[in-house]
N, C-alpha and C positions, 0 to 999 in steps of 0.2 A: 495515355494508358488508362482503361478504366479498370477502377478498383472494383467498385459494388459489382458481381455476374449474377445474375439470374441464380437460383442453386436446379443441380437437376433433379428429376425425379428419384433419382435414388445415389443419396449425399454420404457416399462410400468412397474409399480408396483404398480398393482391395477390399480386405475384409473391417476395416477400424473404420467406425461412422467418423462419418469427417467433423462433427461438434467435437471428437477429442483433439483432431488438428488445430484448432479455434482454440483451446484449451493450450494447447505448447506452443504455440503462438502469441498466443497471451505470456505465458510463462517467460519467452523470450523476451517478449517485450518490457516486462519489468524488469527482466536479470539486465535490462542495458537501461534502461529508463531510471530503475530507482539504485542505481550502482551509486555514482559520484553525487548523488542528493541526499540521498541516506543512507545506506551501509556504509560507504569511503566519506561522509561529510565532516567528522571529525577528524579524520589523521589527515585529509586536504585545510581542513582549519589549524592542525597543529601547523603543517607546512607553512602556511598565511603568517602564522602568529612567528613563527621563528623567523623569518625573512623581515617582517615591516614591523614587530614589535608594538603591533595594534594592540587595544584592551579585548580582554575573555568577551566582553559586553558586543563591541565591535565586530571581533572573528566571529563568531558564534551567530550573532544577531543577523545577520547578512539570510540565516536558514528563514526566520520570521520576514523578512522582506522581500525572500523568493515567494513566501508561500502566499504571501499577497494577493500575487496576480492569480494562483490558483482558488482561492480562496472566494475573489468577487466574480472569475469566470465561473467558476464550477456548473450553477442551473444552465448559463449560457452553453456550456461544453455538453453536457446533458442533451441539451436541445440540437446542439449542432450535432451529435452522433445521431441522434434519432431522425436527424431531416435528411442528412449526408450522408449519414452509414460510416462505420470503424475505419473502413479503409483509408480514407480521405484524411479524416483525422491522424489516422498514424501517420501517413508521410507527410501533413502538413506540422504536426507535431515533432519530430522525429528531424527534420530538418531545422526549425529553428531551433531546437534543443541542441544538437550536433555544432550551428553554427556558433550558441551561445557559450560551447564549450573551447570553442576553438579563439573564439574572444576572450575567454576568463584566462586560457594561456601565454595572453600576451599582456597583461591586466598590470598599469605601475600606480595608483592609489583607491583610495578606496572607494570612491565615486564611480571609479572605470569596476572595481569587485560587488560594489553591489548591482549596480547595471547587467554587470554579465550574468551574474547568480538568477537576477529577475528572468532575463532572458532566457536560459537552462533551463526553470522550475514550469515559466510558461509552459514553453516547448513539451516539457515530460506531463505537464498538467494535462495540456490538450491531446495529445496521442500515447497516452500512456495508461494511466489507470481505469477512465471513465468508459471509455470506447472497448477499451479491452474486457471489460466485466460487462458493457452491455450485449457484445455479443455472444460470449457463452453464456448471459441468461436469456437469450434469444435461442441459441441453438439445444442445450442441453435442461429445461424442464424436469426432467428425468432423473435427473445427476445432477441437481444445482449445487450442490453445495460441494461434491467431490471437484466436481468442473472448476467450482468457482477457488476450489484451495489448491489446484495445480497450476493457476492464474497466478496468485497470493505467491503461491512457494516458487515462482522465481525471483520474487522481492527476496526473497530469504536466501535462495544462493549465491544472489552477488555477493552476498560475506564472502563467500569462501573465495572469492577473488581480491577480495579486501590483500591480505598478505601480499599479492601479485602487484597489488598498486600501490603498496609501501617499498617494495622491491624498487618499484619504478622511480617514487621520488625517492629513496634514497641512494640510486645510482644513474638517474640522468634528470633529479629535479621534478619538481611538480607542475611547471611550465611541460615538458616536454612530454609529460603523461597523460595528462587532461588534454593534451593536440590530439594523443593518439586516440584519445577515449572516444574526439567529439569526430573524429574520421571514421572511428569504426559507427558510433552513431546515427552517422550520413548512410552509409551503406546498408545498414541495417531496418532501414523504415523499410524502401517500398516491397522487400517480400515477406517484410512480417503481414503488411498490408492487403499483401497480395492473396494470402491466407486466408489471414482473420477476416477482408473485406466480403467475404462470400456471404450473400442474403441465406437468412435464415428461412429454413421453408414454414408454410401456415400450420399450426398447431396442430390438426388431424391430418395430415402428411407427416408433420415432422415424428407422431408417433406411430403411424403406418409403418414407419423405416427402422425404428428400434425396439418394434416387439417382436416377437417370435413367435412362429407355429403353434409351437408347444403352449404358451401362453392361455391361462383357463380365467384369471383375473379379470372382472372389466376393466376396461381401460378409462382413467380418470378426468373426468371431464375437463373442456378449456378453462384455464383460470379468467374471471373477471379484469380487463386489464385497468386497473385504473389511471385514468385523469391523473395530472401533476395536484387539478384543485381536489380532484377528491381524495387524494393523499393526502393534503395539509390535512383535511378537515377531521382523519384520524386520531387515537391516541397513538395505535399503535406507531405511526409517522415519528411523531414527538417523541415518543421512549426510545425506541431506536435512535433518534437521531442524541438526542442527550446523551446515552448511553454510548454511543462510538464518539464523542464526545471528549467525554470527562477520560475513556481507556486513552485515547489517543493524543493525550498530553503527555503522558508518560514515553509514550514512542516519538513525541517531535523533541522532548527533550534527550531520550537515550542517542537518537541520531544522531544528536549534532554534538552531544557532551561525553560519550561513554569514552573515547580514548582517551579525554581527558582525567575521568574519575581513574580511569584503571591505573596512568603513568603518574597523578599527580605526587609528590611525597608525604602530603594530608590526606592522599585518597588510598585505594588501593598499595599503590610506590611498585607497581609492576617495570621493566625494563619495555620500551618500544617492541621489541621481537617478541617479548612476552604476549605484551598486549596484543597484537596481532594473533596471535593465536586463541584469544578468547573471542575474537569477533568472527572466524568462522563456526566455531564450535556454536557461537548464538543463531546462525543462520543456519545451523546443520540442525540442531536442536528445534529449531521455530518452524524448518520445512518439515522434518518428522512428524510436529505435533500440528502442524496446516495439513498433513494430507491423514491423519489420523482425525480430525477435526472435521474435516470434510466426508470423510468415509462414514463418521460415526452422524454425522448433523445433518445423511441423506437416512437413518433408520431411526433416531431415539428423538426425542422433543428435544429442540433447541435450546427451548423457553427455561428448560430443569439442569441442565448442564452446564450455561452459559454461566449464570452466578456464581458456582466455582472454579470457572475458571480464569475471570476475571478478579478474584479473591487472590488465587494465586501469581498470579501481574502486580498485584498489590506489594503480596510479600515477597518476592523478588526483587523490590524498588525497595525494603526493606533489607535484603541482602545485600544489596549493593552498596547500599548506604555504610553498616557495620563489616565489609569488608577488610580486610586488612592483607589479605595474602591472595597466592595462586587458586589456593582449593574456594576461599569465599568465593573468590571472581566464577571461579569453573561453577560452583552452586550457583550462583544468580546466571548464569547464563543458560544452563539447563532448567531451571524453575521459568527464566524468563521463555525459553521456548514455548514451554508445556502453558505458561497460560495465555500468552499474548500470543502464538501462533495457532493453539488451536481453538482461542474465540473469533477468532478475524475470520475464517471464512462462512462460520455459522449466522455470526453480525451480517455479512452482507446477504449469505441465503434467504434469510428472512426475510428482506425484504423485497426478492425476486418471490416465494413464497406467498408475502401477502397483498403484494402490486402488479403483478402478473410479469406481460413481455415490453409490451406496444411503448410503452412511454417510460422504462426502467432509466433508461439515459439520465432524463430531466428529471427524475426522484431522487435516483443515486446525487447528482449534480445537486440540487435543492439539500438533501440529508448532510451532503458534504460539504457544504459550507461553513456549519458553526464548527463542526471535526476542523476543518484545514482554517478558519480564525485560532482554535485555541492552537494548534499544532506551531500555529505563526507565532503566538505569541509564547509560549512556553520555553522557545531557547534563548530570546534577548532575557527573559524575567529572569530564568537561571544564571543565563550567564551575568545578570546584572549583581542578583546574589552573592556571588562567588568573588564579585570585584568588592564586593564591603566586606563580606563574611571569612572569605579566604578557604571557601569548605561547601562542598552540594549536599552534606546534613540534611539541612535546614528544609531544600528543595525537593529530595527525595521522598522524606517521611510524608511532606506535602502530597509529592504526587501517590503516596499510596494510600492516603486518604482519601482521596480521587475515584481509586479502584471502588474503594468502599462502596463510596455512594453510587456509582457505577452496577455494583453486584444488586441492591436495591432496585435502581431504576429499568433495569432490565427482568424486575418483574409485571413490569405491567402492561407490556403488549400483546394485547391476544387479535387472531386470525379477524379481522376487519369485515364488518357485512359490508356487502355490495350495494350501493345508492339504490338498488330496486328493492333488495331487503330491508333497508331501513323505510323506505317508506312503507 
């Protein structure tokens, strides 16, 4: 089967340009890709912990050693989208993911659970985020950032399947629901691939197709695509990447720790069914504020917006921390939307924005490797805390210190001259 087809001259079906296809494509591809790694990672680690009565450090820690392999592939993953195109990637992606989940099902110590976890995290590594964000900012220029937060907000609805997959292990086990997860998986690569793998057409074509008659605007010239080198040699490079960085410690630890803060009886002291229901409300809350983030960070400066809402990411790791009841939890989940969903798609606009199309793959890949190092290391750290301390206190206030410097360091990236400009 080939995935990459030629695009035709006029990249429609019916009347909806087909980059918004590419876009729910995307969409889907996270609502299955980042389900069981991130939104389901902690009540699949309660499962772990209640069955073999591992340490917090142990269950928890297995998320930092998935994200390993994502973490030293990343540039590589980059590069392989940009040589091979999305499509290839998702189903070569999308199958070892599927198969690594249908291994973690059968999984008796802990050797055979971090192996599988590694295997899972690869798979969703490789056909899952990188591939998927380079091709809607290959196809939608226009709408990077709306595009690119309907991409983001399927990461955000797999919550609302969270509940569906506590249903599951708590009435046929955690073995038997991770089978079903890594089957649906399997089936689900190659027509996500089959979509999203459509070439993007060349930049005056591609906007030949989404303007209009009516249109009295000139039409805005092609962006400079930069080089992966002459992206290092930016500030703006740096500040971004520091900056998704330092927010996205806060999200490797919420992932893999939040059922535990919400049930523990020193945390929250919510009931399991309780908790459950504050983990879709945080995916419901975080897709609201990604596609209002995305809408608002294709008209207003990114650059002005960004710092407060990474300020409030902050205090929501704040709320968390001094929770005690149902309503704290329900606040921190809603504040947690409002700032970690709607800076995540402006963070990656930007640098579609000021790196153009041609080599977005191997930048994003490159940016994302210190993000998915700290993302690794943030839930062994926590969870190691928690085994001397007895309390995520200590780790929370931390990470909204984090935001802090965060909201600072994403002021210093401005629109990059082009290596002809500078010289």
């Amino acid at each position: 089967m080939t995935i990459e087809k030629p695009s035709n001259s006029k990249s429609r079906t019916g009347r909806v340009f087909y980059g918004w296809w590419v876009s729910l494509a995307g969409a889907m591809n996270m609502l299955v890709s980042s389900g069981p790694t991130f939104q389901a990672a902690s009540t699949l680690f309660r499962a772990i912990e209640d069955e073999f009565g591992w340490s917090r450090a142990v269950v928890a820690g297995v998320a930092s050693f998935g994200r390993f392999g994502g973490a030293m592939l990343g540039p590589l993953e980059g590069w392989l989208t940009d040589k091979f195109g999305t499509g290839r990637m998702v189903v070569a992606g999308f199958t070892l993911g599927g198969a690594g989940l249908i291994f973690y099902s059968r999984l008796q110590g802990p050797v055979q659970y971090y192996a599988a976890y590694f295997i899972i995290s690869l798979g969703f590594s490789i056909g899952g985020f990188v591939p998927s964000m380079a091709a809607v900012n290959a196809w939608m220029p226009h709408k990077r950032a709306t595009a690119m937060a309907v991409v983001i907000g399927g990461s955000s609805l797999g919550g609302v399947f969270v509940p569906a997959i506590v249903w599951g292990i708590n009435n046929h086990g955690w073995r038997d629901t991770t089978f079903v997860i890594g089957l649906i998986t399997l089936l689900a690569g190659p027509p996500l691939a089959y979509i999203a793998g459509k070439k993007a057409p060349e930049y005056n074509e591609l906007m030949d197709q989404v303007s209009k008659p009516e249109d009295t605007k000139p039409r805005p010239t092609a962006q400079h695509d930069f080089t992966p080198k002459e992206a290092l040699h930016t500030r703006a490079f740096w500040s971004i990447s520091i900056t998704h960085t330092l927010t996205n410690l806060s999200v490797g630890a919420v992932s893999s720790h939040i059922f535990f803060q919400l049930t523990e009886p020193n945390g929250v002291n919510l009931s399991d069914a309780t908790a459950a229901t504050i983990l879709p409300i945080m995916a419901l809350s975080a897709f609201a504020f990604q596609m209002l983030g995305g809408f608002a960070g294709d008209r207003v400066s990114k650059r002005a917006v960004l710092p407060v809402l990474i300020l409030l990411q902050g205090v929501a790791m704040v709320l968390l921390a001094l929770a005690g009841n149902f309503w704290g939890a329900l606040a921190f989940a809603l504040l947690w939307g409002l700032g970690f969903g709607g800076r995540t798609p402006m963070l990656h606009a930007m640098r579609g924005d000021y790196f153009g199309r041609k080599h977005f793959g191997v930048i994003l890949g490159m940016s994302a490797f210190p993000m998915a190092m700290g993302m690794m290391a943030t839930p062994y750290i926590v969870g190691r805390v928690y085994d001397n301390t007895g309390t995520y206190e200590t780790s929370l206030f931390a990470l909204a210190a984090f935001c802090v410097v965060a909201a600072t360091t994403i002021l210093f990236p401005t629109k990059p001259a082009t290596p002809s400009q500078a010289r």
